[in-house]
C-alpha positions in Angstrom: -15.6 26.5 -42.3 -12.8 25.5 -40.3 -9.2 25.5 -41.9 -6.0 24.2 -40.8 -2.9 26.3 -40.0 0.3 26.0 -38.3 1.7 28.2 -35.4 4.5 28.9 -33.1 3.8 30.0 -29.7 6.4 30.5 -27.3 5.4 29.8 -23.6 6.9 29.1 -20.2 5.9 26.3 -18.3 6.9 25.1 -14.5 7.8 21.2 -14.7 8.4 19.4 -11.4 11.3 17.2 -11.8 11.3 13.6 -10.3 14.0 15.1 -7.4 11.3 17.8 -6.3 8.2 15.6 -6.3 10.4 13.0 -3.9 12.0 15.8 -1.5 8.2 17.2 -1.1 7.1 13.1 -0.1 9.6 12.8 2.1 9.7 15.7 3.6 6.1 15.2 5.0 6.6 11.6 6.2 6.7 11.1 10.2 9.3 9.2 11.5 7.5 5.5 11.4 6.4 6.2 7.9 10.2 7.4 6.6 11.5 4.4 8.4 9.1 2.1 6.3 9.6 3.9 3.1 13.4 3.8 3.7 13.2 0.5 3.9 11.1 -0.3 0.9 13.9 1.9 -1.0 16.2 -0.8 0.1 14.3 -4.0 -1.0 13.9 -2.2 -4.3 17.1 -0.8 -5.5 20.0 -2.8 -5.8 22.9 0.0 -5.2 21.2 1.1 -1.4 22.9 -1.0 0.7 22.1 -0.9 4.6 25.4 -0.7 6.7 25.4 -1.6 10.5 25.5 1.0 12.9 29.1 0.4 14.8 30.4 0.7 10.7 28.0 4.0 10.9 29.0 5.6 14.3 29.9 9.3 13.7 29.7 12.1 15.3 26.1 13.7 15.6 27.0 17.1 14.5 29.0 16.2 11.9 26.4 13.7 10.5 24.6 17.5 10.5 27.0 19.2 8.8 27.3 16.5 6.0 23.4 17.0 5.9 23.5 20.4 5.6 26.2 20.1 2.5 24.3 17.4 0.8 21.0 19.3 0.7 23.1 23.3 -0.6 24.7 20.9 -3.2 21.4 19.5 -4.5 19.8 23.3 -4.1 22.7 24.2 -5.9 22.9 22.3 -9.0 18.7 22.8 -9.4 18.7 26.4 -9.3 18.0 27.8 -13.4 20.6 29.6 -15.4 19.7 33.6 -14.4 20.0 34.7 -18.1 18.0 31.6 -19.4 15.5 31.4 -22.2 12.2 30.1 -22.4 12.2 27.3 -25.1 10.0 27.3 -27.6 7.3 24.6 -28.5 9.2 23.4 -31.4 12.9 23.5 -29.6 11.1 21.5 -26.8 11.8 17.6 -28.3 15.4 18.9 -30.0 16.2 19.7 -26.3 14.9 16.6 -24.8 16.4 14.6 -26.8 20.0 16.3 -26.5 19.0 15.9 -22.4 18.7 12.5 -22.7 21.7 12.1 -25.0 23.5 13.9 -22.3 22.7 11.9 -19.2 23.6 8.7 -20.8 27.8 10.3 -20.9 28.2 9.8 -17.5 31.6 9.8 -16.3 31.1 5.9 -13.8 34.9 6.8 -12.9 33.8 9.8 -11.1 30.1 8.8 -10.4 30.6 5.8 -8.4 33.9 7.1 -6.3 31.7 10.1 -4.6 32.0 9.4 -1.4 29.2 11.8 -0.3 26.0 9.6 -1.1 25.5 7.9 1.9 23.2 8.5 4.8 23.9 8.4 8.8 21.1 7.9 10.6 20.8 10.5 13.8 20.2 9.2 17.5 19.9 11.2 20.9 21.7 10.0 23.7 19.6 8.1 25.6 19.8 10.9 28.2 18.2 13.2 25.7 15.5 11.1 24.4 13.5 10.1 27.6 11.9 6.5 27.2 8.9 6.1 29.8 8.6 2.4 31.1 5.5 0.9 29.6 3.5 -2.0 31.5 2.0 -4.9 29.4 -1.5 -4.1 29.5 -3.6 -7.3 27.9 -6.3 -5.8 24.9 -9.7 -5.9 24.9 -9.9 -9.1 22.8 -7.2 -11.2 25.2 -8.9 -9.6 28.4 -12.5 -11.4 27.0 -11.3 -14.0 25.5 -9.2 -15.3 28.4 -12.9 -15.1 30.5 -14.4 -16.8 27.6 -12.3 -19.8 28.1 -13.7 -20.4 31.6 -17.5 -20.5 31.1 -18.7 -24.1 30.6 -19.9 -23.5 26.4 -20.5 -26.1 23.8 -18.0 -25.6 21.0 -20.8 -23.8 18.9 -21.4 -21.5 21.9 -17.7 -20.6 22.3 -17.5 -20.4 18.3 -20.3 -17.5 18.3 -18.7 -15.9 21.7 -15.4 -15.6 20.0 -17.4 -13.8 17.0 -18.8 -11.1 19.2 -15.7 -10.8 20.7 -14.4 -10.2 17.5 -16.9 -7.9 16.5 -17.2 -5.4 19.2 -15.5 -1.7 18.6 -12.6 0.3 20.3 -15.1 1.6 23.2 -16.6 -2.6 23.5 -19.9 -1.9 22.0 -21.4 -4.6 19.9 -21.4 -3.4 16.2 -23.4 -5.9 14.8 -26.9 -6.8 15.5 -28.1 -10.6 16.5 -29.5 -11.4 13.6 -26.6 -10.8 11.7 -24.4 -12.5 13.5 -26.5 -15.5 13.5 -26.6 -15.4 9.6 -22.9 -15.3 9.4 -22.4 -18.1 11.2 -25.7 -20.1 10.2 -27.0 -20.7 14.0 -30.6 -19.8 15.2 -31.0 -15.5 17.0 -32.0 -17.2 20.4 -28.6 -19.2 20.7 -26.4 -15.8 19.9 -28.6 -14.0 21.9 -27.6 -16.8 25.0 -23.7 -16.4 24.9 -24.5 -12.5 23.8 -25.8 -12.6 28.0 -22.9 -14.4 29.0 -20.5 -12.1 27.2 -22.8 -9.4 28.6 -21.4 -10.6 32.5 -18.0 -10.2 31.8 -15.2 -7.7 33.1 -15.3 -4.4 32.1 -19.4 -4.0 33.0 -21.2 -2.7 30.0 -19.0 -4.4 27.3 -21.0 -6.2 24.3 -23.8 -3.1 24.7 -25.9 -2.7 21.4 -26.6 1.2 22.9 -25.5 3.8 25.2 -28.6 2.7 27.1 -27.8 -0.8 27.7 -24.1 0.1 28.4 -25.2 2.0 31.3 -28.1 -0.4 32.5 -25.6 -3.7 32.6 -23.5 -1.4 35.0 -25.9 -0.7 37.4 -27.5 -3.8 37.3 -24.0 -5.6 37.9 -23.7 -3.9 41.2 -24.7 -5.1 44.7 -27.3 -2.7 45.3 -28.3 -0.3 42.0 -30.6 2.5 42.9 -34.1 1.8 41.7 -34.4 5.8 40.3 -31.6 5.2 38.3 -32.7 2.2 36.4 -36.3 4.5 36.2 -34.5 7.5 34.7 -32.5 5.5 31.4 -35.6 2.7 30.9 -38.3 5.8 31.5 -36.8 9.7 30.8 -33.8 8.5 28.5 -33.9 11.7 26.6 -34.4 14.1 29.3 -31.8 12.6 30.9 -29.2 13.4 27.8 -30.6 17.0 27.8 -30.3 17.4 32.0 -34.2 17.6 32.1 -34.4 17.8 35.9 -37.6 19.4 36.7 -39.2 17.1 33.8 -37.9 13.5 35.1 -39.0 14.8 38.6 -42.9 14.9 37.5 -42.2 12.0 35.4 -41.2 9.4 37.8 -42.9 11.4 41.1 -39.9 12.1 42.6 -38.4 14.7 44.3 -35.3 16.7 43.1 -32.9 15.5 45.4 -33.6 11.7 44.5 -33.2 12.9 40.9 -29.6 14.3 41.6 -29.4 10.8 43.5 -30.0 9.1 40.1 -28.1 11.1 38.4 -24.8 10.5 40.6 -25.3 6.5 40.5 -25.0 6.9 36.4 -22.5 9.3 36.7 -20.1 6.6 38.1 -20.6 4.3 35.0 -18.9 4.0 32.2 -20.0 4.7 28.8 -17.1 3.4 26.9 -16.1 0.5 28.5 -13.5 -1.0 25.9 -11.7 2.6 27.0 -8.2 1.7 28.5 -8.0 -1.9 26.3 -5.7 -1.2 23.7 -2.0 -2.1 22.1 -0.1 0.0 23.4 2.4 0.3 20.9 -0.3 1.8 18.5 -0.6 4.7 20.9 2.8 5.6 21.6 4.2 8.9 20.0 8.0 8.6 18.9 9.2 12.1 18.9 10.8 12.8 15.8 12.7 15.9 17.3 14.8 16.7 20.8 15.0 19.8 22.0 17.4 19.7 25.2 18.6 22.5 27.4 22.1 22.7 26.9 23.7 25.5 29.5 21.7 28.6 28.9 21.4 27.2 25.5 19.0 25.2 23.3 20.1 22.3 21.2 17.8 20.8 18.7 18.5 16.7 17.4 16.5 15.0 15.1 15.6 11.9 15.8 15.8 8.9 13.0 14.8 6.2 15.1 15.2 2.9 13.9 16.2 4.0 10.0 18.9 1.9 9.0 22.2 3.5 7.7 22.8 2.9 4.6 24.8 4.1 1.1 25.3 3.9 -2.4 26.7 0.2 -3.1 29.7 0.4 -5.3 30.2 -3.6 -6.2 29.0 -2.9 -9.9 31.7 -0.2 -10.4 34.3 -3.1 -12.0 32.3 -4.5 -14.7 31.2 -0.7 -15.8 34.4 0.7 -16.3 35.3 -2.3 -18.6 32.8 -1.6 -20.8 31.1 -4.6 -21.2 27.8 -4.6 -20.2 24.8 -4.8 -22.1 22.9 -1.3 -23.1 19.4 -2.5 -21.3 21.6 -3.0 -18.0 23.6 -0.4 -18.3 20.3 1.7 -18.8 18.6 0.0 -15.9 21.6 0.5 -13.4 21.8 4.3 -14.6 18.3 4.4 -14.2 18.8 3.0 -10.3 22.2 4.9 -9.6 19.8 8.3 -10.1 17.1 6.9 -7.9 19.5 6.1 -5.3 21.2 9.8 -5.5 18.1 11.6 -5.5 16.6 9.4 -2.7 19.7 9.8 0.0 20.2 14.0 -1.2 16.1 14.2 -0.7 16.2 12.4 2.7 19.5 14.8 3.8 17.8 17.4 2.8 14.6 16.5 4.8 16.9 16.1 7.6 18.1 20.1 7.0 15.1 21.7 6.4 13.2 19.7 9.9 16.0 21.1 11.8 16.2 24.3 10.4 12.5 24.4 11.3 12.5 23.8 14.5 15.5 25.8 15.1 13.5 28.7 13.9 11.0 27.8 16.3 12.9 27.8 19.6 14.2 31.1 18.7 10.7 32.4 18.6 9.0 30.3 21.7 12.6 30.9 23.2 10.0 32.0 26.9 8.1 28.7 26.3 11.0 26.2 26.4 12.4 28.3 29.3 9.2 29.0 31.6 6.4 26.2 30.1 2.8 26.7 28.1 1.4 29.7 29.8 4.1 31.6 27.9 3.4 30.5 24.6 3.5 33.3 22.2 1.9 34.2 18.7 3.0 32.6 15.7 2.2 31.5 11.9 3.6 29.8 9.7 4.7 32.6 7.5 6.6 33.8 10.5 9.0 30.6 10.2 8.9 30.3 6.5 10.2 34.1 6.3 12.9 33.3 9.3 14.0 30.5 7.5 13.6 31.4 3.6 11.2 29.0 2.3 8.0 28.4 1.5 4.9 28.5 3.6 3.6 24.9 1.9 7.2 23.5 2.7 6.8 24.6 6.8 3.5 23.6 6.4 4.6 19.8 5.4 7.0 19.5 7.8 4.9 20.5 10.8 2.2 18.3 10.0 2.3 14.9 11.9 5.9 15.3 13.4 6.5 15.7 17.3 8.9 17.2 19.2 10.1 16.1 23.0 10.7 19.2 25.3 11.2 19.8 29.0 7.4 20.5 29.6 6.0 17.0 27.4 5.9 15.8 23.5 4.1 18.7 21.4 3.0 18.6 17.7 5.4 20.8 16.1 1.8 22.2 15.0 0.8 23.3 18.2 3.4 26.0 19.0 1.2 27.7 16.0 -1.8 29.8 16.8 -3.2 33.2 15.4 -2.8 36.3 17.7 -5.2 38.4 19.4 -4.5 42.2 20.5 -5.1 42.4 24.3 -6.4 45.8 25.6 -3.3 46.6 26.7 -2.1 46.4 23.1 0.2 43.5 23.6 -0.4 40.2 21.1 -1.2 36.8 22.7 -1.9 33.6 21.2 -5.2 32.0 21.8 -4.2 28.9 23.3 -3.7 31.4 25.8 -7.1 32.5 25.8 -8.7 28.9 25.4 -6.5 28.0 28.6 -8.2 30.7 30.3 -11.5 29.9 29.3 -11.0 25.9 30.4 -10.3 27.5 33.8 -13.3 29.8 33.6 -15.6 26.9 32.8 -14.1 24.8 35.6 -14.4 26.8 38.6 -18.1 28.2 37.4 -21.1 27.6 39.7 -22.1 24.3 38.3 -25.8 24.9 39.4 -25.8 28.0 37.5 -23.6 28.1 34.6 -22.0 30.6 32.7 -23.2 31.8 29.0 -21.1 32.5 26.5 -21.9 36.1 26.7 -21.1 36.3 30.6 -18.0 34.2 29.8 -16.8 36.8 27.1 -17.5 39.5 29.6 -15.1 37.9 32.6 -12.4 37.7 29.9 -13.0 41.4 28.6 -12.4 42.3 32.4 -9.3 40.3 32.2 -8.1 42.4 28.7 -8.8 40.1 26.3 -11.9 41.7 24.5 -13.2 39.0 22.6 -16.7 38.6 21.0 -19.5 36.1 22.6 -19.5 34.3 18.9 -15.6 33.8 19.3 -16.0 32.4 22.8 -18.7 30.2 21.5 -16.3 29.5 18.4 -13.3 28.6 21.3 -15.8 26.5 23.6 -16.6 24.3 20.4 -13.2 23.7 19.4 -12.5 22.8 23.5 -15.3 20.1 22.8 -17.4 22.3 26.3 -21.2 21.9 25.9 -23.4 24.5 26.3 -24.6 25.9 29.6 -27.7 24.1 29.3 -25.6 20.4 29.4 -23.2 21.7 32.5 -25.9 22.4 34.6 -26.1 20.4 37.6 -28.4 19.9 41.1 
């Protein structure tokens, strides 16, 4: 039989408090995604004020420094008592309550006169941040739509050409079937299938293809004089051609070798994503969220906040709190706010610190790759940084992920300067970019008639002192998205 009883356990728990949960968001935001969330702090509390930037124009490094301060200050008041107790269960609601009590003293004299809770946005100089000139370049929607309104259609034939065009994926292949798109819109399979032809004839060859095969058969039959092997291979040997059956699609079709390779170059030249190079362009454009810049015989890392507004704690309410006479439920909301709006700009200064401290971390380790360029990337893991820098390896690991950093030699993923390192036979550690470089160049200059295995691939790069395993070249060919010997063969 079960009783009842009362005990008292003491225990230690680890609580994340409201300041730690936002620092770790956005810490890991990119630079479009701050700037959004910045903003949607501003339309949401009332004391964040956005200031213009000639009111904000200060100097970059000591828009750092103030940073820096802001984020030791936070660290500072967080860090627990060194000789503290762990509470008991039963002390746990006295305590919260005498917490609460507490926060609700606050001193609006001294809280809204800090002068430190406000946040300058950083910008390179345009000479540091290099802007490549973009041309307008017309989407794959605009570029068929535009042809669409020069064919001679009824307004029902236009209305289903426009829904094609509308339904047609990134690489331009039709991702609905007829039928379907002649239930949507209530109109008989044979009409769709009509304006499906004309949308069919229309620049870039291939688009509105239900299938690889039909991509590649509307190319060659759009050109002034296809090669009649060609249209044989992809109607006939479709599979064998995938797989680079050459000796199969030669007894097959009857044909010799050499009017197989024939065949095989006419397809070559077709496209098999032909919405490829259609796009907005400003959905594939990477804004760099860091500068690194050569400065002397120096490196000099900037962070780059984009188009995030200035902006500050807004002190207009400070009159009618220090008389006294608001209502509790307001004064409780603006405390309430006034804490959202401190923790927000010390979390977003303190993003600013740690990012730069980062990547400052980094140079000094790739210090021969900033100077000299890819080949002489070296070695490195996160730990590496997060011991260089004193934090922790899931803090490094958030700030890396997503975020980009402009160099001398390109934009880089701050994750790419990251790789595990392989002993050579020499003894010395490289990283296997390195390695996968190497193999890329292997693979390209290889007798394309006779390729190269794995194994004998592994063996050219034991020669060269990197003694790595067939399964690990395999392993590296994979992640370089190579095929298999079988696939690079060529006649």
């Amino acid at each position: 039989m079960q009783t009842l009883r009362q005990e008292l356990r003491q225990r230690q728990e680890q609580i994340l408090q409201p300041q730690q949960i936002l620092r770790s968001e956005l810490i890991q935001l990119p630079l479009l995604q701050l700037e959004l969330r910045v903003r949607a702090e501003l339309m949401e509390n009332p004391f964040l004020e956005e200031i213009s930037e000639d009111e904000a124009i200060v100097d970059k490094d000591a828009s750092e420094l103030e940073s820096e301060k802001s984020a030791a200050a936070t660290e500072e008041t967080e860090e627990p008592e060194e000789n503290a107790v762990p509470a008991s269960a039963s002390e746990e609601p006295a305590m919260a309550e005498a917490q609460a009590a507490k926060e609700q003293e606050i001193d609006w004299d001294d809280f809204l006169t800090d002068d430190q809770y406000y946040y300058r946005a950083s910008r390179p100089s345009p000479e540091e941040l290099v802007e490549t000139p973009r041309a307008i370049v017309p989407t794959l929607s605009e570029h068929l739509e535009e042809q669409l309104r020069l064919q001679r259609l009824t307004n029902e034939e236009y209305k289903i050409g426009e829904f094609i065009i509308g339904s047609l994926s990134n690489d331009g292949y039709l991702t609905l079937s007829v039928e379907e798109i002649a239930h949507e819109l209530k109109m008989t399979p044979e009409a769709v299938e009509r304006v499906l032809k004309v949308v069919q004839g229309f620049d870039p060859p291939g688009i509105a293809a239900r299938n690889l095969t039909e991509c590649l058969l509307l190319q060659l039959q759009q050109r002034e004089a296809p090669t009649p092997n060609a249209i044989r291979v992809l109607t006939e040997c479709f599979d064998s051609f995938v797989n680079k059956r050459y000796e199969v699609i030669a007894r097959k079709l009857g044909i010799s070798l050499d009017e197989v390779k024939e065949a095989f170059e006419e397809i070559r030249k077709c496209n098999p994503k032909p919405g490829e190079g259609y796009f907005d362009e400003k959905q594939n454009y990477i804004i760099p969220d860091l500068v690194v810049s050569r400065v002397g015989d120096e490196f000099a890392v900037y962070l780059n906040d984009g188009n995030i507004p200035n902006f500050y704690i807004n002190t207009a309410y400070k009159d009618m709190f220090l008389k006294g006479s608001t209502d509790k439920k307001v004064k409780e909301f603006v405390t309430r706010k006034l804490e959202s709006a401190r923790w927000f700009i010390n979390a977003i200064h303190q993003r600013r610190t740690t990012i730069l401290r980062t990547m400052r971390a980094i140079v000094k380790r790739q210090e021969d790759f900033f100077r000299k360029g890819k080949e002489f990337l070296k070695p490195m893991i996160l730990q590496d940084i997060a011991e260089d820098i004193g934090m922790d390896i899931s803090t490094i690991s958030r700030v890396t992920s997503g975020k980009y950093v402009q160099t001398d030699w390109g934009v880089f993923e701050l994750k790419f300067f990251f790789s595990e390192r392989m002993e050579t036979s020499s003894g010395d550690d490289v990283s296997t970019k390195v390695i996968k470089d190497r193999l890329k160049e292997i693979i390209a200059g290889e007798d394309k008639s006779d390729p190269l295995s794995d194994q004998a691939i592994a063996d050219i790069l034991a020669k060269e002192g990197f003694p790595i395993a067939r399964r690990t070249v395999q392993k590296y060919r994979e992640q370089l998205r190579v095929p298999v010997k079988r696939l690079r063969r060529e006649i």
